[in-house]
DSSP file (Angstrom, degrees, kcal/mol; ACC not computed):
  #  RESIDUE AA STRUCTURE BP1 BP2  ACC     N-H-->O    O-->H-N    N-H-->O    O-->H-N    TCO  KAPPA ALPHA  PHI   PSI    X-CA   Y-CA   Z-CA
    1    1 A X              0   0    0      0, 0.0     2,-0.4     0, 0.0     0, 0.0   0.000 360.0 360.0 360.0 134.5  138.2  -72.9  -56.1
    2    2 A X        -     0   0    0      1,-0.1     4,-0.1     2,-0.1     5,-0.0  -0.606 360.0 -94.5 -91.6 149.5  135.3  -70.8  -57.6
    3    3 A X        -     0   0    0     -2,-0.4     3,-0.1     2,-0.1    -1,-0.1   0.097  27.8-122.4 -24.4 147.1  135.2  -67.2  -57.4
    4    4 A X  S >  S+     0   0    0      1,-0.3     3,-0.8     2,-0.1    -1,-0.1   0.811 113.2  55.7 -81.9 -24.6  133.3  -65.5  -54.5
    5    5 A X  T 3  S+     0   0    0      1,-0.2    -1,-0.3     3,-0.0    -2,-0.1   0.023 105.3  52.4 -70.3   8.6  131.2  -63.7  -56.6
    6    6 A X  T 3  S+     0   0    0     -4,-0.1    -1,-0.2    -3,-0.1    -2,-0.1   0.194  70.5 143.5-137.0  24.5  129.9  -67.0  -58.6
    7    7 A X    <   -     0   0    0     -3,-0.8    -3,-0.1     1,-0.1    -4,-0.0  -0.438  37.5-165.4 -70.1 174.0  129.1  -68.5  -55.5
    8    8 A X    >   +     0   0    0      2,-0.1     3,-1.3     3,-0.1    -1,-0.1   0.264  65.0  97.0-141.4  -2.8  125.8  -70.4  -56.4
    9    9 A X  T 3  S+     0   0    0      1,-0.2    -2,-0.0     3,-0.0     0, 0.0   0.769  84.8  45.8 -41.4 -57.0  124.9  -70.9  -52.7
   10   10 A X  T 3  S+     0   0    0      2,-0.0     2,-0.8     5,-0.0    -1,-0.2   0.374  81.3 117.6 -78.3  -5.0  122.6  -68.0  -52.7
   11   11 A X    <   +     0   0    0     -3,-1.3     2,-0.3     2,-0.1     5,-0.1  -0.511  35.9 154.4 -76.9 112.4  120.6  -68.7  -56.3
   12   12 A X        -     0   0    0     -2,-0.8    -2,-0.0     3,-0.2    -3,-0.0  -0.906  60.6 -96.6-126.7 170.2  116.8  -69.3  -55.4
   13   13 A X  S    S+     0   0    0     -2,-0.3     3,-0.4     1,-0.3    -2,-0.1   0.602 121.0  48.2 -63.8 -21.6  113.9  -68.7  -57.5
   14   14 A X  S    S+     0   0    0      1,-0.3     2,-0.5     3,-0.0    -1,-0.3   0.603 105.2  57.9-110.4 -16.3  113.1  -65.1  -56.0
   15   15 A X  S    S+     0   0    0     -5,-0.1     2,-0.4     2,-0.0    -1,-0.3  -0.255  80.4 121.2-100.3  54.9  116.6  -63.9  -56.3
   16   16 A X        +     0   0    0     -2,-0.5     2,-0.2    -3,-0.4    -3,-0.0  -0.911  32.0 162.5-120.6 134.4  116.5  -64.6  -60.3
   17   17 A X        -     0   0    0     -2,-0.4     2,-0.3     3,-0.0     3,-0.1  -0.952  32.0-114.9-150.7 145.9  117.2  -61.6  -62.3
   18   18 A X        -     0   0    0     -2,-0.2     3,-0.2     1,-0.2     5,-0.1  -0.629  49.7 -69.6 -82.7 155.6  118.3  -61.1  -66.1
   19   19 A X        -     0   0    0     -2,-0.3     2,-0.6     1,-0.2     3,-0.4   0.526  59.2 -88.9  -0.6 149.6  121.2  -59.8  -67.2
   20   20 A X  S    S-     0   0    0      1,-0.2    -1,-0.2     2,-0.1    -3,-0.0  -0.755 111.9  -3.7 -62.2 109.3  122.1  -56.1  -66.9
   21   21 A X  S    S+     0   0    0     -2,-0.6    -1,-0.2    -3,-0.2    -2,-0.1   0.364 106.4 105.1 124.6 -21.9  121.3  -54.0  -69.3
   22   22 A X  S    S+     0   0    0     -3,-0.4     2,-0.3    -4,-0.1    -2,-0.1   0.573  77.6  64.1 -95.6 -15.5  119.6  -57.6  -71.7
   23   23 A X  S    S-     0   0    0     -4,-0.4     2,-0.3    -5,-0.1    -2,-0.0  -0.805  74.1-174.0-101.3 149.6  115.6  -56.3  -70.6
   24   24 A X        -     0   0    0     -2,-0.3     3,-0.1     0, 0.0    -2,-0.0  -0.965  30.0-116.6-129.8 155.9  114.6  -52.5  -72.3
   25   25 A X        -     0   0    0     -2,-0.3     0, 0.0     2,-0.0     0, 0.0  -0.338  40.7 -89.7 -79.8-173.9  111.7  -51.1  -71.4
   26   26 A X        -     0   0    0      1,-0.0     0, 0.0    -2,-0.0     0, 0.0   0.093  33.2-118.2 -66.8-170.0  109.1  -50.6  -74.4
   27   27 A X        -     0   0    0     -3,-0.1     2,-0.7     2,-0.0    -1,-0.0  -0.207  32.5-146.6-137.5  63.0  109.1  -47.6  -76.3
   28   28 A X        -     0   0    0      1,-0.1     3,-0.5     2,-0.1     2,-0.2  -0.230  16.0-159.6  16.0  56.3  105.6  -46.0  -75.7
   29   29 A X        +     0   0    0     -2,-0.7    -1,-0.1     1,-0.2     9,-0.1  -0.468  61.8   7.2 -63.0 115.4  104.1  -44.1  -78.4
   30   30 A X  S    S+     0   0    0      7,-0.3     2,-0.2     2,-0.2    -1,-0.2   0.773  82.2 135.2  81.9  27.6  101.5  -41.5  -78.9
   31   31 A X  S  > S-     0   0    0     -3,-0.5     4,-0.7     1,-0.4     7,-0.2  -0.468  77.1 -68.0-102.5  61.5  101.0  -41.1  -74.5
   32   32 A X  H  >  -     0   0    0     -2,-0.2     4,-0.5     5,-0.2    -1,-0.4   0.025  62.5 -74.8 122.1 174.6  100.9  -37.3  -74.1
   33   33 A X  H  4 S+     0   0    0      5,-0.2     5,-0.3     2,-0.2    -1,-0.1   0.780 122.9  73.4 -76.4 -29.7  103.9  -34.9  -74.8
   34   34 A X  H  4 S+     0   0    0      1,-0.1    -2,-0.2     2,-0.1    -1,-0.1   0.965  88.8  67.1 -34.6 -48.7  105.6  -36.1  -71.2
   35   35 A X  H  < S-     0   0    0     -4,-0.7    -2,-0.2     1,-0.2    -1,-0.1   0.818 100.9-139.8 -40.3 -89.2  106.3  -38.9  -73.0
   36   36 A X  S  < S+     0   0    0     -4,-0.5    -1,-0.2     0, 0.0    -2,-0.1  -0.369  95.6  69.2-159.6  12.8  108.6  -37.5  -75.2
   37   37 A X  S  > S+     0   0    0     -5,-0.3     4,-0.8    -9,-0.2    -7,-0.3   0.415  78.9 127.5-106.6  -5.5  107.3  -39.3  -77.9
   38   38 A X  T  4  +     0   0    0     -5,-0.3     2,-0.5    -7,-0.2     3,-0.4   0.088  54.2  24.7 -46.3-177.7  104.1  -37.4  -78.0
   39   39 A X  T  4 S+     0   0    0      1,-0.3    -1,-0.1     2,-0.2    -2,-0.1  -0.419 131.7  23.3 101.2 -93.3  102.3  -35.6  -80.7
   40   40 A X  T >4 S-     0   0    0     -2,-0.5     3,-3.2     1,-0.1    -1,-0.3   0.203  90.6-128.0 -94.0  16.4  103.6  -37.4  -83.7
   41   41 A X  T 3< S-     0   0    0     -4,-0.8    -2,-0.2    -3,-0.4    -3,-0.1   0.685  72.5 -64.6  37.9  35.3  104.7  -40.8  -82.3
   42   42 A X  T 3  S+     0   0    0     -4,-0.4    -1,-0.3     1,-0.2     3,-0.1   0.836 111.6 128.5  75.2  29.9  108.4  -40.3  -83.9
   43   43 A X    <   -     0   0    0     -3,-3.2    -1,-0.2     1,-0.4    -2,-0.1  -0.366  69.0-133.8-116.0  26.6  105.8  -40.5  -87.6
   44   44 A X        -     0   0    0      5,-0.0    -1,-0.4     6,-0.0     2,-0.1   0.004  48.2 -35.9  59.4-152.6  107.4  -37.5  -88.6
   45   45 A X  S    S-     0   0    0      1,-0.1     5,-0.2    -3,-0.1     4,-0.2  -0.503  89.8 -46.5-105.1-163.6  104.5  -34.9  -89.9
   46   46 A X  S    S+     0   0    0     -2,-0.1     3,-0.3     4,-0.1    -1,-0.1   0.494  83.5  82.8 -63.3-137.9  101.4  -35.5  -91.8
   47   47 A X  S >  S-     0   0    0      1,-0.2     3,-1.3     2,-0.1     4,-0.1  -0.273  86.4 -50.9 106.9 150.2  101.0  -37.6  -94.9
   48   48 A X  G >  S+     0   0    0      1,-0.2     3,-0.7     2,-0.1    -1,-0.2   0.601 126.0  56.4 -28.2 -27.8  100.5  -41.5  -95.7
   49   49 A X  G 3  S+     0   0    0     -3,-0.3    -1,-0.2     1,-0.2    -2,-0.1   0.718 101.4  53.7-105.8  -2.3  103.1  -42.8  -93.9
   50   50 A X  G <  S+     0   0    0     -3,-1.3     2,-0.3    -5,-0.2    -1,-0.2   0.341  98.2  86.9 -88.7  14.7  101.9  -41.3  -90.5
   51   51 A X  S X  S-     0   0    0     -3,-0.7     3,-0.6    -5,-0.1     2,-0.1  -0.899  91.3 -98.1-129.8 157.0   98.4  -42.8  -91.0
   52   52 A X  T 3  S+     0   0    0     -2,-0.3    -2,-0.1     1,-0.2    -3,-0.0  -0.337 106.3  21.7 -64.9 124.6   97.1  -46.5  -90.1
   53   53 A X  T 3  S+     0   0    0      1,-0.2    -1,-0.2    -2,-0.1     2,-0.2   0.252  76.5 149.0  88.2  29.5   97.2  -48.8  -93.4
   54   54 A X    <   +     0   0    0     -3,-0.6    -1,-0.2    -5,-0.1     2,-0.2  -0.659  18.4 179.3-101.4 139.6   99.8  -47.1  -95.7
   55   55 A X        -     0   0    0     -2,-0.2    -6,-0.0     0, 0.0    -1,-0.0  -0.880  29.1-125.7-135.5  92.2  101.5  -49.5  -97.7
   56   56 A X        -     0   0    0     -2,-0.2     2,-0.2     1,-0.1     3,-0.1   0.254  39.2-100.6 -47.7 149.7  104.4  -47.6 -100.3
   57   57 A X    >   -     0   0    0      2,-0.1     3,-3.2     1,-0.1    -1,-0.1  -0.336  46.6 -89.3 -60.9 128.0  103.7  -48.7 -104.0
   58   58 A X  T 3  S+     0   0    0     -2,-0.2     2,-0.7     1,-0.2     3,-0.1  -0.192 111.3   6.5 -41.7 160.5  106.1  -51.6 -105.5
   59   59 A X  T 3  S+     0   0    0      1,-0.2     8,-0.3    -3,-0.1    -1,-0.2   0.508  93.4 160.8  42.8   0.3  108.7  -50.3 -106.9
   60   60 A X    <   -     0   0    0     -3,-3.2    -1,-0.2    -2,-0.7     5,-0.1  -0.319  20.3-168.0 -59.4 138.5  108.3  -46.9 -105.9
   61   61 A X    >   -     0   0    0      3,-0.4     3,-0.8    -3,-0.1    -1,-0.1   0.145  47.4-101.5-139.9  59.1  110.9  -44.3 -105.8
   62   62 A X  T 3  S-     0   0    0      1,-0.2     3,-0.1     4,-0.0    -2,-0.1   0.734  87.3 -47.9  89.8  31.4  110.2  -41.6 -104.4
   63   63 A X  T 3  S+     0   0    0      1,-0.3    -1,-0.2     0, 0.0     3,-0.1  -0.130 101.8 119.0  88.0 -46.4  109.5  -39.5 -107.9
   64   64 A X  S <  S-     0   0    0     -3,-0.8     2,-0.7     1,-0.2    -3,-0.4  -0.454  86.5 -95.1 -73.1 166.8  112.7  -40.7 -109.8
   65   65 A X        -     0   0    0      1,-0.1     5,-0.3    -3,-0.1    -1,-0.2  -0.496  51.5 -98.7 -90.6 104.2  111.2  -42.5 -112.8
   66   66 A X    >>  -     0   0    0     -2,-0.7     3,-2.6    -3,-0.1     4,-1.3   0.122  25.2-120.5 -13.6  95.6  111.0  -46.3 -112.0
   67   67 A X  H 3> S+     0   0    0      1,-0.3     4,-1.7    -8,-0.3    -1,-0.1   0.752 116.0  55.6 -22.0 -53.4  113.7  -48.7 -113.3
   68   68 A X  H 34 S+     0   0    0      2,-0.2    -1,-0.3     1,-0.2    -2,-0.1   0.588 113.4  39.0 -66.4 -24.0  111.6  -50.5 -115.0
   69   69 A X  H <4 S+     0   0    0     -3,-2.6    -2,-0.2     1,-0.0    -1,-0.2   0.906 113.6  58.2 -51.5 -66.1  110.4  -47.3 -116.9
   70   70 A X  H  < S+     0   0    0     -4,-1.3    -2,-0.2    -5,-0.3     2,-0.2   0.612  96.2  66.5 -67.6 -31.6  113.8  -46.1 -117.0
   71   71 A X  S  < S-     0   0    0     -4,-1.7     2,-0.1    -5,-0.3     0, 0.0  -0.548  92.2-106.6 -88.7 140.4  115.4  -49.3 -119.0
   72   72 A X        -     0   0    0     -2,-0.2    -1,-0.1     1,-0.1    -2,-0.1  -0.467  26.7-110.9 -93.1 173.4  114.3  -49.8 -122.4
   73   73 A X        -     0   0    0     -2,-0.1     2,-0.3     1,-0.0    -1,-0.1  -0.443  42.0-176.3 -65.0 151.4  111.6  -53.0 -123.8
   74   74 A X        -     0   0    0      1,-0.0    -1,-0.0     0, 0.0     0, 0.0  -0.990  35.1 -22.7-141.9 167.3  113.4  -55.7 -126.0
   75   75 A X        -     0   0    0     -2,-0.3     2,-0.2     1,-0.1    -1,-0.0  -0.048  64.4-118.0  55.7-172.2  112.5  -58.7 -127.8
   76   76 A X        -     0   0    0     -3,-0.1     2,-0.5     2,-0.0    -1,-0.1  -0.798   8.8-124.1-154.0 152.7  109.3  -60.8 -127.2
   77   77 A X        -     0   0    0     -2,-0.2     2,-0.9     2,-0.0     3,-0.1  -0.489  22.7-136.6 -92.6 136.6  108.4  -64.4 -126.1
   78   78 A X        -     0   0    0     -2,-0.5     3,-0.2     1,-0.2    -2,-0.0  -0.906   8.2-153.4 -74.6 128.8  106.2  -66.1 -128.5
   79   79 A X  S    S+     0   0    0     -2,-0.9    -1,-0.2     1,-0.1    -2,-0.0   0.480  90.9  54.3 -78.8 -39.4  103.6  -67.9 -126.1
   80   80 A X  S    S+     0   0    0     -3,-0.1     2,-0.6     2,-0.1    -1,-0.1   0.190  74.8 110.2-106.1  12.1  103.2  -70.5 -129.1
   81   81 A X        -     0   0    0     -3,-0.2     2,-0.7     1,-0.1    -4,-0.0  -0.600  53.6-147.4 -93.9 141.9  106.5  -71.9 -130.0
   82   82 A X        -     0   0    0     -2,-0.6     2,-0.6     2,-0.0    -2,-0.1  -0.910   9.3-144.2-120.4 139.6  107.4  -75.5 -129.1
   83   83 A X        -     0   0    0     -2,-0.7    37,-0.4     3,-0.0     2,-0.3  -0.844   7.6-145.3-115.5 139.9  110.7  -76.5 -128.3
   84   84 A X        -     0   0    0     -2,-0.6     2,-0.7    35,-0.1    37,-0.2  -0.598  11.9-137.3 -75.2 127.7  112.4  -79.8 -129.2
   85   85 A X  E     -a  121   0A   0     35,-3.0    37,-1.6    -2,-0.3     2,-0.2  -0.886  42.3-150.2 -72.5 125.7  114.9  -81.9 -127.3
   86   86 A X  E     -a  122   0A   0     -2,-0.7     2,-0.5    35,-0.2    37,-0.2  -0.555  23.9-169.4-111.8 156.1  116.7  -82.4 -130.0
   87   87 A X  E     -a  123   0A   0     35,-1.2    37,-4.2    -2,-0.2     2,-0.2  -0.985  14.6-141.4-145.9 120.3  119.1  -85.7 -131.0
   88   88 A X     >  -     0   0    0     -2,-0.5     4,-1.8    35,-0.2     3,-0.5  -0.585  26.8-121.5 -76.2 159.6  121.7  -86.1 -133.9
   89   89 A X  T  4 S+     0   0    0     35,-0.4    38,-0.2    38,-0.3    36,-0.1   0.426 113.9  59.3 -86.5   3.9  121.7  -89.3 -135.5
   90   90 A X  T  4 S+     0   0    0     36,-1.0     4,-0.3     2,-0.1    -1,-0.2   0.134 106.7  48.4 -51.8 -27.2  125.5  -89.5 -134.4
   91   91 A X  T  4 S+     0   0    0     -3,-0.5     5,-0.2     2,-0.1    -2,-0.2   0.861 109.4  49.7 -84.4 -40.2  124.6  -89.2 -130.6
   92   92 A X  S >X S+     0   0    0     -4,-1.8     4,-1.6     1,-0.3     3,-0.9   0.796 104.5  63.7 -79.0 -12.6  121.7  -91.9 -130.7
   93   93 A X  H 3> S+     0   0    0      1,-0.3     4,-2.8    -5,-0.2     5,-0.4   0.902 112.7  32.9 -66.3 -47.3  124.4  -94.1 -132.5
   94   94 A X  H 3> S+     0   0    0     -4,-0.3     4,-0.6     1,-0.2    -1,-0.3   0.635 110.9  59.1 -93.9  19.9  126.4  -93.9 -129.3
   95   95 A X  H <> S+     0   0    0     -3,-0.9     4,-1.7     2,-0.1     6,-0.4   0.371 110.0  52.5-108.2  -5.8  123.3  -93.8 -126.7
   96   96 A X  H  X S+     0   0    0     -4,-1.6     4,-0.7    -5,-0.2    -2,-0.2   0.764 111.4  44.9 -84.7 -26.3  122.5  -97.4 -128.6
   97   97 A X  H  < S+     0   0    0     -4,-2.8     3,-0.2    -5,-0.2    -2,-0.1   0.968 126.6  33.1 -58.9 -65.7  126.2  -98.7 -127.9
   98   98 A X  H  < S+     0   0    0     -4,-0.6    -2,-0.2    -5,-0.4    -3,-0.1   0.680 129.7  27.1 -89.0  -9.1  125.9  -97.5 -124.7
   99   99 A X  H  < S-     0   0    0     -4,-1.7    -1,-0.2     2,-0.0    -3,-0.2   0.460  97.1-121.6-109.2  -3.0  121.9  -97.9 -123.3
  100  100 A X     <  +     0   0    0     -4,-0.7     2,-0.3    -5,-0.2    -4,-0.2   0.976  46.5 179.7  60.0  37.9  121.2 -101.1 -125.9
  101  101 A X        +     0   0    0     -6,-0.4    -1,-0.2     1,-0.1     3,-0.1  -0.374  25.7 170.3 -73.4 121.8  118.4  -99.2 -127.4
  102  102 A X  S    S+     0   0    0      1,-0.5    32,-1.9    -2,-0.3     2,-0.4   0.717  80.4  27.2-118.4 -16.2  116.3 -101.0 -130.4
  103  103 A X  E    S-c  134   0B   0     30,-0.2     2,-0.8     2,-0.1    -1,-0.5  -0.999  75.9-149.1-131.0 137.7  113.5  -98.4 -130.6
  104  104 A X  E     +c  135   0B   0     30,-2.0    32,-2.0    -2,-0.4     2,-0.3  -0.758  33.6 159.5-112.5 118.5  114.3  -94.9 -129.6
  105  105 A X     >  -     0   0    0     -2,-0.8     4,-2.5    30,-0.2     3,-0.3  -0.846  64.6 -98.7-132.3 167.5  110.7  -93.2 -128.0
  106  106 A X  H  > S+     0   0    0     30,-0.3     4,-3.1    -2,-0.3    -1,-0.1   0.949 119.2  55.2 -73.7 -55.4  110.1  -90.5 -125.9
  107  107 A X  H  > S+     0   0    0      1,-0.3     4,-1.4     2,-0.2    -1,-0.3   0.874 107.3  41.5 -54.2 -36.5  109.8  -93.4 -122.9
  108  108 A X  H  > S+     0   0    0     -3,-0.3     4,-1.8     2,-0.2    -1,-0.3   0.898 109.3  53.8 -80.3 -21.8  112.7  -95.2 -123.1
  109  109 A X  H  <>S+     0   0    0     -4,-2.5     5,-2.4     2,-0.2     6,-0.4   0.980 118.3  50.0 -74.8 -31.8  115.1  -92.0 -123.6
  110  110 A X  I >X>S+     0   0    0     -4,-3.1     3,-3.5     1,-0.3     4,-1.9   0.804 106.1  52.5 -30.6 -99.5  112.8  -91.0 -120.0
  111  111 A X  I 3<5S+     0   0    0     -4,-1.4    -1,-0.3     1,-0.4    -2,-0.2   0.428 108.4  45.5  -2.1 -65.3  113.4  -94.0 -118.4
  112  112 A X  I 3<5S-     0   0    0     -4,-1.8    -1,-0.4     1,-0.1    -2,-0.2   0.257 113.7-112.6 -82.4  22.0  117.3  -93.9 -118.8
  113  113 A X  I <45S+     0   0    0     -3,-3.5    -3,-0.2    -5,-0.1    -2,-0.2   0.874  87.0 115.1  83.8  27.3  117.4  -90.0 -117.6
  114  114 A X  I  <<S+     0   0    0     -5,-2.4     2,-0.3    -4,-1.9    -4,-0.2   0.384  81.5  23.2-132.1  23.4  118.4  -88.3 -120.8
  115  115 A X  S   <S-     0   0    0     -5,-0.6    -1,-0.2    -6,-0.4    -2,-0.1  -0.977  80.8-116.9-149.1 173.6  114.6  -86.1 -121.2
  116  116 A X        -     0   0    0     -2,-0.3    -2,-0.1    -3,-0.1    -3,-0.1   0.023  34.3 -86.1-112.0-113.5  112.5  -85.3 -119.1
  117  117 A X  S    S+     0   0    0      1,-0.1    -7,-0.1    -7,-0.1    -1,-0.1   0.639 119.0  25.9 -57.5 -39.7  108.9  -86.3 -118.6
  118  118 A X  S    S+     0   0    0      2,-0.1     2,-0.1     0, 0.0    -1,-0.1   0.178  90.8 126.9-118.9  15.6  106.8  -83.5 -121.1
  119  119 A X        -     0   0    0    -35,-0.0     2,-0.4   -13,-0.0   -35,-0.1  -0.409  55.1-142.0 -76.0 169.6  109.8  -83.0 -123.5
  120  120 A X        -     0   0    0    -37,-0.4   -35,-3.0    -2,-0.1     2,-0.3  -0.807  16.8-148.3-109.8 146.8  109.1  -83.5 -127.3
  121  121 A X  E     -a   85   0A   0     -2,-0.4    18,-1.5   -37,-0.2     2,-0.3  -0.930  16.3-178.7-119.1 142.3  112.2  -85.3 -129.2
  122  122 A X  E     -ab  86 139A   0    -37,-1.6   -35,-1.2    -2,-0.3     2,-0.4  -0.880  19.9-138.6-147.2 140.0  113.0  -84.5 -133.0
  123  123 A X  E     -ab  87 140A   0     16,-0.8    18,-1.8    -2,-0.3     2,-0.2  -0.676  15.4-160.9 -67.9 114.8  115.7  -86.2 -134.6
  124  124 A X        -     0   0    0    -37,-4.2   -35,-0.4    -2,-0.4    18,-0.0  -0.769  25.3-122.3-116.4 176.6  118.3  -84.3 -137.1
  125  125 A X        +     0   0    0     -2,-0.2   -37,-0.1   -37,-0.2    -1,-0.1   0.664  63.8 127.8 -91.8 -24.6  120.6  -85.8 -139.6
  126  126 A X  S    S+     0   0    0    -37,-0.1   -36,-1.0     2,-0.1   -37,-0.2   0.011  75.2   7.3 -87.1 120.8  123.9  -84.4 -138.4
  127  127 A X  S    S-     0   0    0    -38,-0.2   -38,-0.3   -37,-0.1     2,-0.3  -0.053  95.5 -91.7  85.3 157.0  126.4  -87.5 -138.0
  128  128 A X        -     0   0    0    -38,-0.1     2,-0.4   -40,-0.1    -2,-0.1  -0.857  20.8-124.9-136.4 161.8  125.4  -91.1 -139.3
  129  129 A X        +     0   0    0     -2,-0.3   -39,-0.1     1,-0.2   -40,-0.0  -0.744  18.1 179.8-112.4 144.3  123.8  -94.0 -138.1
  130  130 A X        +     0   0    0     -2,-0.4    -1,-0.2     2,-0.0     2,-0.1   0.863  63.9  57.1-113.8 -57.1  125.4  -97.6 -138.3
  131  131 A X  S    S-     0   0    0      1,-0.1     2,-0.5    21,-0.0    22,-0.1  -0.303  91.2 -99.7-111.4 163.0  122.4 -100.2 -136.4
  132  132 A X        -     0   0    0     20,-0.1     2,-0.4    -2,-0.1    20,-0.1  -0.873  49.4-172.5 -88.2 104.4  119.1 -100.5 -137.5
  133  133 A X        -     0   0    0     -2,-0.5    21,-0.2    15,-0.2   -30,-0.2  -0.934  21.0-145.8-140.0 141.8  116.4  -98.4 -135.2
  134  134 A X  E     -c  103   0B   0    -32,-1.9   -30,-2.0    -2,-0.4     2,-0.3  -0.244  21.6-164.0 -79.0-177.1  112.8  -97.8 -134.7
  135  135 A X  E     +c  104   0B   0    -32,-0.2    21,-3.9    -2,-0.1     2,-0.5  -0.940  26.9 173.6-162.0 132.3  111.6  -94.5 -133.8
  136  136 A X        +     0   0    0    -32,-2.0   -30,-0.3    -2,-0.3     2,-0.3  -0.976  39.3 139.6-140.8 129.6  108.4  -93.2 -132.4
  137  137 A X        -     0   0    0     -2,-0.5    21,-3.3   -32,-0.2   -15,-0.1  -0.874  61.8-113.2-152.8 165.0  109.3  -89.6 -131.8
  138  138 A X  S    S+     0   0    0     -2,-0.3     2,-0.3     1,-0.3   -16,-0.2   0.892  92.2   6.5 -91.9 -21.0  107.3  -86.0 -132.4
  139  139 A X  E     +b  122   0A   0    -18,-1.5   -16,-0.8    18,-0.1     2,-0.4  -0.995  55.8 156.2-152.4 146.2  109.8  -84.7 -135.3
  140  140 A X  E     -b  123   0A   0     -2,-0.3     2,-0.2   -18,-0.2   -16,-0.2  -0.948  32.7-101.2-161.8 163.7  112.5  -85.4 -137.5
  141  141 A X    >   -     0   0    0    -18,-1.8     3,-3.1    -2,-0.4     4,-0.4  -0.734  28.4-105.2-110.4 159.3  113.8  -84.2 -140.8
  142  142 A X  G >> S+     0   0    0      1,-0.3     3,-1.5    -2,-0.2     4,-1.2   0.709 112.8  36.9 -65.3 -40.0  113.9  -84.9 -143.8
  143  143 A X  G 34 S+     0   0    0      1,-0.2    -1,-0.3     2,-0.2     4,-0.2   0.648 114.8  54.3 -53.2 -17.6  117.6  -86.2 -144.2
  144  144 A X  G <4 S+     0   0    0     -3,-3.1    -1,-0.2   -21,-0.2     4,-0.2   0.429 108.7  51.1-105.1   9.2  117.7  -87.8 -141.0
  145  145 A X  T X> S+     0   0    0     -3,-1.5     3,-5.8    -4,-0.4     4,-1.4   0.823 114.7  43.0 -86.8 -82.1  114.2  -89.9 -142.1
  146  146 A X  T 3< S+     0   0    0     -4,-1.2    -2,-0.1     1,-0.4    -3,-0.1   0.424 112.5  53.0 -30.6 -18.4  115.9  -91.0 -145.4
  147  147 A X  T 3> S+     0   0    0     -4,-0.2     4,-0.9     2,-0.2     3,-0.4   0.716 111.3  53.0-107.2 -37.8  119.5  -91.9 -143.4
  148  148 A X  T <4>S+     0   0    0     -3,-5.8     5,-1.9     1,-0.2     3,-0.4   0.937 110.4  44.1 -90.4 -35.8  117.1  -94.0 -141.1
  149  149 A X  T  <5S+     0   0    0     -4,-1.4    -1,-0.2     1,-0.2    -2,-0.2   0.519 100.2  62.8 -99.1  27.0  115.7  -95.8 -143.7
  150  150 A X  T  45S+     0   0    0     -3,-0.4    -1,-0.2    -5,-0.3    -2,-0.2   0.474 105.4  54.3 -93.5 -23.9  118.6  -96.6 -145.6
  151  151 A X  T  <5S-     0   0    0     -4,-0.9    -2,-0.2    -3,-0.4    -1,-0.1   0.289 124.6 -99.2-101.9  23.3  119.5  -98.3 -142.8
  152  152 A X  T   5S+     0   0    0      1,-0.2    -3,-0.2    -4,-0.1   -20,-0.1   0.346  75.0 134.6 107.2  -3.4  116.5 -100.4 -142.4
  153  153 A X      < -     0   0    0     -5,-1.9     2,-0.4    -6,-0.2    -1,-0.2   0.064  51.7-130.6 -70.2 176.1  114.7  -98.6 -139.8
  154  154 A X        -     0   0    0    -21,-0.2     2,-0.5    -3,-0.1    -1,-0.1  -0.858  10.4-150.7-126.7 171.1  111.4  -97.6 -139.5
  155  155 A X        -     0   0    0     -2,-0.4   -19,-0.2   -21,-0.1     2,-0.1  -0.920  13.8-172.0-132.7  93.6  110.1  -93.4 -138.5
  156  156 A X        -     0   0    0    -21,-3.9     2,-0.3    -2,-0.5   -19,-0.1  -0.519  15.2-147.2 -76.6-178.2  106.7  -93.6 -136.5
  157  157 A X        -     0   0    0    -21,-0.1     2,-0.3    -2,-0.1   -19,-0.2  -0.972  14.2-153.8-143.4 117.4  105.6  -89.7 -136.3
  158  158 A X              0   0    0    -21,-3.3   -21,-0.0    -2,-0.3    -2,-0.0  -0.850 360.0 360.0-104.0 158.1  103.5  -89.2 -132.8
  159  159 A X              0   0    0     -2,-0.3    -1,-0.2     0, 0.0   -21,-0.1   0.150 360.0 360.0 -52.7 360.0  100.8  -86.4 -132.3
């Protein structure tokens, strides 16, 4: 049995009201001192921040010396430096076991997921290489050229 108070008998469209207490009225700023809200529309006194378009500075604080002041500079990035993905000749031994690589270039390493699109590859000597492989690559050194062609491979060098 429902409650007498939830009867639902009496709900029409002109007896709809919201919730107690869930509506507030507005809060009505700058209408006279009656209001109570007069004079300085709860803006405190004068200044920038009681007037129309004030926007505080980034990172302002108030006086105290900025963080970014306060911390000191270090380092700097060179703008010009290119960085290599880089491959020992001991890894590509085991990405040819395991991808069946006969040339290693910038496309195929793509292709199987292990650069990504705009990286540059250079080859080092560290660990040694067993199968015979071509290479069209941006860099490599000079021990890991001589270790590739001592095993019969060939070193294209691409722009």
């Amino acid at each position: 049995m429902i409650p007498r108070k939830f009867k639902i008998r009496n709900m029409k469209l002109h007896n709809l009201k919201p919730a107690a207490g869930s509506v507030k009225k507005e809060k009505r700023l700058g209408r006279g001192e009656a209001s109570g809200k007069g004079g300085t529309s709860t803006k405190g006194n004068k200044g920038g921040q009681s007037r129309a378009g004030y926007k505080s500075k980034m990172a302002h604080e108030g006086g105290q010396m900025p963080i970014q002041r306060r911390i000191p500079k270090r380092g700097f990035k060179n703008n010009n430096r290119v960085s290599y993905k880089v491959f020992n000749l001991g890894q590509l031994d085991q990405l040819v076991e395991k991808y069946g690589f006969t040339e290693i270039s910038a496309e195929n390493l793509y292709i199987n997921g292990l650069i990504n699109r705009t990286d540059l590859v250079k080859v080092l000597a560290n660990g040694e290489l067993k199968t015979k492989l071509n290479f069209k690559i941006n860099a490599i050194s000079e021990k890991a050229k001589t270790a590739i062609e001592a095993a019969g491979g060939s070193v294209e060098i691409l722009p």
